[in-house]
Kinemage of the C-alpha trace (Angstrom):
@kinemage 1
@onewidth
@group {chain A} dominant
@subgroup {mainchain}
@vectorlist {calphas} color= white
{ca unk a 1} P 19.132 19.517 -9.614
{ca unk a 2} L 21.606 19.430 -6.386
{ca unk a 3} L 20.470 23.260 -6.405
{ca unk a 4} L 17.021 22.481 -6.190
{ca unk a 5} L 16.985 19.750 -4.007
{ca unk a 6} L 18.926 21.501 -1.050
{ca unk a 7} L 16.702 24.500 -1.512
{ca unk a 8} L 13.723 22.770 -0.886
{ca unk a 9} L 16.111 21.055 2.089
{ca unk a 10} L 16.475 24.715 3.465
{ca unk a 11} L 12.867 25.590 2.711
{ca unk a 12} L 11.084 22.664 4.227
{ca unk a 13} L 13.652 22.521 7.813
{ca unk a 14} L 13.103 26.327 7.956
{ca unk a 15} L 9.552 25.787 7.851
{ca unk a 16} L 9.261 23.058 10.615
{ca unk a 17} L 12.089 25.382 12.718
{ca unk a 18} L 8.811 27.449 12.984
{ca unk a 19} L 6.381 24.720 14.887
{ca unk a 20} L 9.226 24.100 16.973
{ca unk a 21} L 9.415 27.550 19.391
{ca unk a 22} L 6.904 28.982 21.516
{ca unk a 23} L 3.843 28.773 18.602
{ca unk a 24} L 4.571 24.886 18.589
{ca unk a 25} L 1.268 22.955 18.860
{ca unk a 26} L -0.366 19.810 19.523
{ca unk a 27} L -2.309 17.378 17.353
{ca unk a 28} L -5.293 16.401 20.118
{ca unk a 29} L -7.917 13.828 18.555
{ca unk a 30} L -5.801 13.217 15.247
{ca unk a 31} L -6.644 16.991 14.394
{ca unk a 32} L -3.762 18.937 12.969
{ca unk a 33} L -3.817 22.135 14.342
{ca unk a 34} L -2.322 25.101 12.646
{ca unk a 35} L -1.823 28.541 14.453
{ca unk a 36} L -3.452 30.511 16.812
{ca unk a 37} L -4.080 33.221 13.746
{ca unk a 38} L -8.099 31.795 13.301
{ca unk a 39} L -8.934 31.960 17.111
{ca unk a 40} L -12.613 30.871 16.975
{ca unk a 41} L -15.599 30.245 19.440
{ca unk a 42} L -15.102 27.172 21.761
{ca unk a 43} L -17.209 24.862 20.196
{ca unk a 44} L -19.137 21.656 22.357
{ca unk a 45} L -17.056 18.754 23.925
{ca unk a 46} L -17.247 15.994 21.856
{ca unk a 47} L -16.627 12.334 23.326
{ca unk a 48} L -13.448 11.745 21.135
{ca unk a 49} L -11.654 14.381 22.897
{ca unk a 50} L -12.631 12.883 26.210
{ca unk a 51} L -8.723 11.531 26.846
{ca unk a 52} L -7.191 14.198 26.041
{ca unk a 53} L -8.574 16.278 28.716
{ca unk a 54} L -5.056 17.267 30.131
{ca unk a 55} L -4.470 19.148 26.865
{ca unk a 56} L -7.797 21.091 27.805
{ca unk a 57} L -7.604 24.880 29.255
{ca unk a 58} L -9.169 24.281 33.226
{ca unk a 59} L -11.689 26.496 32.303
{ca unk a 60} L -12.918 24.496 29.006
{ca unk a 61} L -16.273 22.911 30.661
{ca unk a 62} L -17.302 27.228 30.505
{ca unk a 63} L -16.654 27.569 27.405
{ca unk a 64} L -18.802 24.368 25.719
{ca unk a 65} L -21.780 26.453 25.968
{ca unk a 66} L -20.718 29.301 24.026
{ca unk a 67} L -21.178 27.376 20.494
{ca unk a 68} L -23.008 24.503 19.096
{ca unk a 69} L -20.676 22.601 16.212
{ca unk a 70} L -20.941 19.293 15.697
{ca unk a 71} L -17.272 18.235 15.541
{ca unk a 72} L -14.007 20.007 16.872
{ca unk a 73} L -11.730 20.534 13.600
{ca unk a 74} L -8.324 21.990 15.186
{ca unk a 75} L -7.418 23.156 18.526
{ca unk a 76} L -4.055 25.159 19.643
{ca unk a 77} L -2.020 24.737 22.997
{ca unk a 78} L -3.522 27.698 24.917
{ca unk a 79} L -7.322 26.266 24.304
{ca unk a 80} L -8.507 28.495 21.311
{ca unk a 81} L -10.545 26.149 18.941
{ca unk a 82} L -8.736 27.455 15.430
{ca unk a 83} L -12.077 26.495 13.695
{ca unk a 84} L -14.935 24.146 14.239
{ca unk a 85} L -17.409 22.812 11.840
{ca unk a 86} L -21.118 22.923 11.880
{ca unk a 87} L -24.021 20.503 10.289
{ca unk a 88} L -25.357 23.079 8.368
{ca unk a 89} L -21.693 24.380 6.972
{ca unk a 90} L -19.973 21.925 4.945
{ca unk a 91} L -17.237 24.941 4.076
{ca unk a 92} L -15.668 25.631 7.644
{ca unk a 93} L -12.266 23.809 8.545
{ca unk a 94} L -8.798 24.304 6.876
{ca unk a 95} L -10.074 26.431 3.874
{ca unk a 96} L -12.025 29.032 6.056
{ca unk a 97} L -16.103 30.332 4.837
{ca unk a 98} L -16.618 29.434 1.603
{ca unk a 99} L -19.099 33.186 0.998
{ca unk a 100} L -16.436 34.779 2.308
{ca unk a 101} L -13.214 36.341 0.808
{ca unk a 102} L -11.380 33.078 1.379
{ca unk a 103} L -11.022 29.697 0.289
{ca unk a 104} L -13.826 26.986 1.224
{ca unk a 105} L -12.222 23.953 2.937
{ca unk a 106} L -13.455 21.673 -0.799
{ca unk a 107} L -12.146 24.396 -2.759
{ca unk a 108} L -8.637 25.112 -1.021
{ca unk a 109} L -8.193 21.059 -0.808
{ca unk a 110} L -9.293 21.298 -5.254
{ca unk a 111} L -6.309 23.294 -5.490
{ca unk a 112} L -3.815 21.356 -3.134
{ca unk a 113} L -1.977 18.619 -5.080
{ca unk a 114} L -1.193 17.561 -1.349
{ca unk a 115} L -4.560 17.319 0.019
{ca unk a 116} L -6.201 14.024 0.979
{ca unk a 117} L -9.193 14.749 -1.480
{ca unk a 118} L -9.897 11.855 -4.478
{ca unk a 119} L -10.308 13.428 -7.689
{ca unk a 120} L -10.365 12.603 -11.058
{ca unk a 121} L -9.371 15.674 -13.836
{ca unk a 122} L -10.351 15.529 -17.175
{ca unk a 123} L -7.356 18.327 -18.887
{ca unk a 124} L -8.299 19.418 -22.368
{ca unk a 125} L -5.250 21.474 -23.937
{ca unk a 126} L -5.305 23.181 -27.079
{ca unk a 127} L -2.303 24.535 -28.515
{ca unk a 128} L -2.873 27.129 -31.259
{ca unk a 129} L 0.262 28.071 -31.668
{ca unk a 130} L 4.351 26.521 -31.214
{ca unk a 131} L 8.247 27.325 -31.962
{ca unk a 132} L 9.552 24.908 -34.415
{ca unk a 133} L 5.838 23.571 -35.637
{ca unk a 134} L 3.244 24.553 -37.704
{ca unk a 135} L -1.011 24.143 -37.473
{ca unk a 136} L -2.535 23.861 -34.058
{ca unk a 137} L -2.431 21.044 -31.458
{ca unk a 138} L -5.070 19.345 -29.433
{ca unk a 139} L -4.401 16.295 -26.414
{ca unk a 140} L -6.172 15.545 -23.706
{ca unk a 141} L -5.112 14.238 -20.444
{ca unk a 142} L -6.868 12.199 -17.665
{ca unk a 143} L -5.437 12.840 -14.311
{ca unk a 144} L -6.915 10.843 -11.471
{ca unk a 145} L -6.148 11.507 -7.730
{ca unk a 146} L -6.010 8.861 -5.347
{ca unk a 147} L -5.356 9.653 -1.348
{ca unk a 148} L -4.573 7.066 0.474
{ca unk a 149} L -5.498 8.149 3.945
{ca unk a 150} L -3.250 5.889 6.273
{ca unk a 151} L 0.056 6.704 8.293
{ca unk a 152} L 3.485 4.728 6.277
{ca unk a 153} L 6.758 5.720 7.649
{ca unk a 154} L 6.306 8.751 9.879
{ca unk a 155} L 4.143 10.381 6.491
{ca unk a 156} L 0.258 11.276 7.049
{ca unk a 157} L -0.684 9.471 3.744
{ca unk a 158} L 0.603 8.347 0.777
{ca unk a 159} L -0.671 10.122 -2.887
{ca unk a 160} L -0.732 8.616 -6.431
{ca unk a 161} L -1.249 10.391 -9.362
{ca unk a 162} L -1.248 8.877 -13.095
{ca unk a 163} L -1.372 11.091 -15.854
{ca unk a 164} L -2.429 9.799 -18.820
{ca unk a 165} L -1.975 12.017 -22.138
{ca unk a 166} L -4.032 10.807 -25.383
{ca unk a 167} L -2.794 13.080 -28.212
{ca unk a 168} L -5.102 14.259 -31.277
{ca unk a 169} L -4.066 13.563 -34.822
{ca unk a 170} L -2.746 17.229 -35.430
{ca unk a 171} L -0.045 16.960 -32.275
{ca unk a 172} L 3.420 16.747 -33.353
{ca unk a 173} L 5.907 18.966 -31.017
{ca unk a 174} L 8.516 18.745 -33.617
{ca unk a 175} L 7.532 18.403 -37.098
{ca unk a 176} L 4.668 19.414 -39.644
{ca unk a 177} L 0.760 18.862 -38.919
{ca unk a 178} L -0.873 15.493 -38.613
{ca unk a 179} L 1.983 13.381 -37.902
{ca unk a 180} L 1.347 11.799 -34.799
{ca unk a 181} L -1.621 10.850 -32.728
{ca unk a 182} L -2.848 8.306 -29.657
{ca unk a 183} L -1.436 7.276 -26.618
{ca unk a 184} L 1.803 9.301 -24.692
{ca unk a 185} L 3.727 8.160 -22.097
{ca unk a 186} L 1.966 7.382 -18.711
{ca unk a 187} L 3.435 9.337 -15.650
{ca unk a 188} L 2.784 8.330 -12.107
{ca unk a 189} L 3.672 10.819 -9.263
{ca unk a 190} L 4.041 9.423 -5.686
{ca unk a 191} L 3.853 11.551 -2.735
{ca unk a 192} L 4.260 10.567 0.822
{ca unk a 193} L 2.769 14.112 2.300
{ca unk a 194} L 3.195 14.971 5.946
{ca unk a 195} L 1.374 17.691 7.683
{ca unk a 196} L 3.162 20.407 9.549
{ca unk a 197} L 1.609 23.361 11.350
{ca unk a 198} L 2.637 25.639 8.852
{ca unk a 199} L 1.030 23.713 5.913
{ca unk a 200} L 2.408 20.274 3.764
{ca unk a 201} L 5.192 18.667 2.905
{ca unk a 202} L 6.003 15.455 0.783
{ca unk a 203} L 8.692 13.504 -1.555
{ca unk a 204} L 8.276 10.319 -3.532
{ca unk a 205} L 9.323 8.202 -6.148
{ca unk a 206} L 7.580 8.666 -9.435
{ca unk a 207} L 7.508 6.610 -12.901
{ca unk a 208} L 7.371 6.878 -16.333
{ca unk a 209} L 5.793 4.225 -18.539
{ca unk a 210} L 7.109 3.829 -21.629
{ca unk a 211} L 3.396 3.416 -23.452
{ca unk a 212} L 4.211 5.732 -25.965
{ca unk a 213} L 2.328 4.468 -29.346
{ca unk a 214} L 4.507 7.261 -31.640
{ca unk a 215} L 8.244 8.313 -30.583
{ca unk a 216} L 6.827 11.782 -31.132
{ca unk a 217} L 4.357 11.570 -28.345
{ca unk a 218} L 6.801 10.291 -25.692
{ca unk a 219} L 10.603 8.860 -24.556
{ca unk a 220} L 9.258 5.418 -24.660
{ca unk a 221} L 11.967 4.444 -21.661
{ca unk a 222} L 11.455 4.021 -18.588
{ca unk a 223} L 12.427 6.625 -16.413
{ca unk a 224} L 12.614 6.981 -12.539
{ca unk a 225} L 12.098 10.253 -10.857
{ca unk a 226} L 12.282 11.585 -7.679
{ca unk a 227} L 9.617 14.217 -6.652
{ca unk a 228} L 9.095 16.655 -4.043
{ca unk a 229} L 5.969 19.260 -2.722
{ca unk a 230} L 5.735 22.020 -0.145
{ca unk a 231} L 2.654 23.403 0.179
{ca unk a 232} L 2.005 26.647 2.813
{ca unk a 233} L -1.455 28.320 3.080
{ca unk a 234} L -1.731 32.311 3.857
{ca unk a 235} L -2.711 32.639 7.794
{ca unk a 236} L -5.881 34.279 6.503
{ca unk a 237} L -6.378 31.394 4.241
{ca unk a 238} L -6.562 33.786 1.037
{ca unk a 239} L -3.568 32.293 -0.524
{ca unk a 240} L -2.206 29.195 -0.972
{ca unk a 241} L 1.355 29.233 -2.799
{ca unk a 242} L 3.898 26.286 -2.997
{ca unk a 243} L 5.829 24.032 -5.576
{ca unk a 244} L 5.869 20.496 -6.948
{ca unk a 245} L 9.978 19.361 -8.321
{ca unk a 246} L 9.808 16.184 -10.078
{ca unk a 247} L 13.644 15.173 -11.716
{ca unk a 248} L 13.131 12.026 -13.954
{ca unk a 249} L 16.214 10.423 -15.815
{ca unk a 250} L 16.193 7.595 -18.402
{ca unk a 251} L 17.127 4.101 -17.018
{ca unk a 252} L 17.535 3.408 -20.636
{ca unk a 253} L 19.508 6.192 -21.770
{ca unk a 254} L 21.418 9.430 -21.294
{ca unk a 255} L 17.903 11.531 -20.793
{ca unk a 256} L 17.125 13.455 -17.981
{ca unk a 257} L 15.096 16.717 -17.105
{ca unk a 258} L 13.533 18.867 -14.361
{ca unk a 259} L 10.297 20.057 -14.222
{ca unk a 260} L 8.997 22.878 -11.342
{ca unk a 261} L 5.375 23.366 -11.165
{ca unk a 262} L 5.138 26.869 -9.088
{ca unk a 263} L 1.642 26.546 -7.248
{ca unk a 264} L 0.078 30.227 -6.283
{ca unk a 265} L -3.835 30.550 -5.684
{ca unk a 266} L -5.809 33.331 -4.515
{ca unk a 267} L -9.178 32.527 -2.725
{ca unk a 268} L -12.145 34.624 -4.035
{ca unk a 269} L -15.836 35.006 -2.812
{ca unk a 270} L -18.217 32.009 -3.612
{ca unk a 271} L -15.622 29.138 -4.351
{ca unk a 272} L -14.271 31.455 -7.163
{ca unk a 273} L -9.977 31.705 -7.317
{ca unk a 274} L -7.390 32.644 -9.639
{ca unk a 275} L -3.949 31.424 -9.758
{ca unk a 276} L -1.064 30.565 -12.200
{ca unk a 277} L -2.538 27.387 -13.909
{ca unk a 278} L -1.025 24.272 -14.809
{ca unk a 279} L 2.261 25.881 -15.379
{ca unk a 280} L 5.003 23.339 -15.573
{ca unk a 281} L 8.830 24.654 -16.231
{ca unk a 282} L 10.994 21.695 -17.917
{ca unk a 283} L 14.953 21.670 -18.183
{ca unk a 284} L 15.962 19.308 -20.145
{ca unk a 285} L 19.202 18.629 -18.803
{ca unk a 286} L 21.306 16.192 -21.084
{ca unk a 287} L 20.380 18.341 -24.428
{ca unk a 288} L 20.006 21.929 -22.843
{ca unk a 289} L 16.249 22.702 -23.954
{ca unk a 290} L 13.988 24.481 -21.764
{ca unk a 291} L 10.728 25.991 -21.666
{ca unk a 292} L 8.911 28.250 -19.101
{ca unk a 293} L 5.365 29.270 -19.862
{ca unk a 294} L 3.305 31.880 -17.841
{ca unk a 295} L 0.023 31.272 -17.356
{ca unk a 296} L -3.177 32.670 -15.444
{ca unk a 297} L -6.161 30.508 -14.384
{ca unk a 298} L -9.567 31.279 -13.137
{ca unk a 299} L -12.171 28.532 -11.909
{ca unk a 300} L -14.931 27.554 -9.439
{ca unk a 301} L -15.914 24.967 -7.265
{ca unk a 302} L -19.730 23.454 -7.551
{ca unk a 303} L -20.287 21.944 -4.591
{ca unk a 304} L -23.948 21.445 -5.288
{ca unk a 305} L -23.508 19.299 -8.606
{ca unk a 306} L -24.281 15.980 -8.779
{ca unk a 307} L -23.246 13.153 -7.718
{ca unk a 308} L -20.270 15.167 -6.624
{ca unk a 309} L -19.148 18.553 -6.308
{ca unk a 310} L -17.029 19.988 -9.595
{ca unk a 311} L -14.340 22.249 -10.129
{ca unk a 312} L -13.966 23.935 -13.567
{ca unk a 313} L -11.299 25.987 -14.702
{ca unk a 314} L -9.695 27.473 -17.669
{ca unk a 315} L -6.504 28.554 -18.323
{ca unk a 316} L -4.120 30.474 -20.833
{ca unk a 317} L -0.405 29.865 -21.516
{ca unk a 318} L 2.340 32.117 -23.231
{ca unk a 319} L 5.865 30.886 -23.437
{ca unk a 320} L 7.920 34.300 -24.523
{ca unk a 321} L 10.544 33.913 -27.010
{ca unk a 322} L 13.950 34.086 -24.343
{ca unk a 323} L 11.853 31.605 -22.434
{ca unk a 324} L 12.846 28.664 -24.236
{ca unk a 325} L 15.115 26.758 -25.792
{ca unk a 326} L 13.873 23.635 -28.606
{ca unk a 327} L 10.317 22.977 -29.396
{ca unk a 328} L 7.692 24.500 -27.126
{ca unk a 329} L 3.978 25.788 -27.121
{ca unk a 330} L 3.952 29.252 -27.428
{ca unk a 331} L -0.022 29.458 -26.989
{ca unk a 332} L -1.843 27.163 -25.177
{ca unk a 333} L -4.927 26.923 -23.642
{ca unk a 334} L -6.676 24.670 -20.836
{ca unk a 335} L -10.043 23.713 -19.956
{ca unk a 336} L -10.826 21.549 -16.739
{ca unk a 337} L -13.421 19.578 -15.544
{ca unk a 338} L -12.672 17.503 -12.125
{ca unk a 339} L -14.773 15.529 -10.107
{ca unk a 340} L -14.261 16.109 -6.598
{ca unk a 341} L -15.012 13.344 -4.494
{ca unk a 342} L -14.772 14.770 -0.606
């Protein structure tokens, strides 16, 4: 854990080291602005920037004629507008063209556990296969998202995430078929996240609920765990790779893991990606059982449904044999249906 902790220490002050020489830049309007990679047209003036002239290029009044946007998005030091955003294109800003061979802004934000987007997931898992247990396994998990957009502490906003698992009758990670179903533990992840030029950042406190309804569906303690995110899109906004550490331990006992969620996404044409999935690596420190499943996802992002946009995506899991230790799934498989709400 100690390990962990002061890599993501070096990591994250390595990362900010980078906004702080000659490719620093400014936030002008309450627009982050990111680097000077995505140099764009100079887009119209727009009467929010109006005091913050001085951080204007002299020459700025030529350029206002050379596009028509409707709304500056992010501006560098030396003048360039990084991107601006038109009425007609709902995909421009932080994700780049959503047609293109990059992320749209909705879809890059679907796939950022940092991003100020609410959300509410709707995980199916089936698990057709485990070490030490026999039949197949079904649970499903609701996952909403809620943003709170609003500066606390020095952080851009503050994130909350409950996870709440409802097991079928044939889950039982331990044992024979059909001996446990309902209600696991609910698991709340809190992130204050703060915006850097080079992408996100965040840490939090999170909680576990003891609401198990069978002991073989949860700890049924109460556990307290410190979490952490760094999040870093590609310049060309192709990629978007990062990690989520959450550590809880047992204020009720000797129990206490680490889980790493590895986050790597590749933008595709038309709102498609690809990426590693829901893959969550668990150490279970106090009894020495691990598991570390590979996975592969592909989804899309329907911008046009309704009454909000969706993003669907499947995913499937192997754990290899050296890649655990105790009861794990070795085949899994994960179907997702979230409601975006920009």
């Amino acid at each position: 854990m100690v390990r962990i902790v002061l890599l993501l220490f070096f990591v994250t002050t390595s990362l900010v080291n980078i906004c702080s020489g000659q490719d620093q830049f400014d936030v002008v309007a309450n627009h982050v602005v990111t680097s000077r990679f995505d140099r764009g047209t100079m887009p119209v003036l727009q009467e929010a920037f109006a005091s913050d002239e001085t951080l204007f290029p002299t020459d700025y009044p030529a350029w206002t004629d050379m596009g028509e946007f409707d709304q500056v998005q992010l501006w560098d030091r030396d003048g360039f507008v990084v991107r601006g955003q038109d009425a007609d294109d709902s995909s421009s800003s932080s994700g780049g063209q959503s047609s293109g061979d990059g992320g749209g802004d909705l879809t890059s934000k679907a796939n950022d556990p940092t991003a100020a987007l609410i959300s509410f997931n709707i995980q199916n898992f089936f698990t057709t296969d485990s070490y030490e247990a026999t039949g197949h396994g079904y649970n499903l998990n609701l996952l909403p998202v809620i943003p709170i957009q609003k500066s606390m502490f020095g952080f851009d906003r503050f994130i909350t995430r409950p996870s709440i698992p409802i097991y079928g009758p044939s889950v039982d990670p331990v044992g024979s078929v059909d001996a446990a179903s309902g209600l696991g533990d609910i698991f709340v992840t809190n992130l204050f996240v703060k915006e850097e030029c080079w992408g996100t950042w965040g840490f939090g406190p999170s909680i576990n609920f003891p609401t198990a309804t069978d002991p073989a569906l949860g700890s049924r303690e109460w556990q307290i765990a410190p979490s952490a995110v760094v999040i870093r899109p590609s310049a060309d906004k192709k990629w978007l790779v990062g990690g989520l550490v959450i550590a809880p331990f047992s204020l009720q006992s000797e129990a206490k893991s680490i889980s790493f969620q590895p986050i790597v996404v590749r933008f595709l044409p038309n709102d498609w990606y690809v990426g590693n999935g829901f893959q969550v690596w668990n150490w279970q420190t106090d009894t020495g059982n691990f598991a570390m499943p590979l996975t592969f996802k592909v989804g899309r992002v329907f911008k046009q449904a309704k009454p909000y946009p969706l993003n669907i995506s499947m995913q499937a899991g192997y754990t290899p044999e050296d890649w655990h230790q105790g009861p794990a799934a070795k085949w899994q498989f994960l179907f997702t249906v979230t409601s975006l709400i920009p």
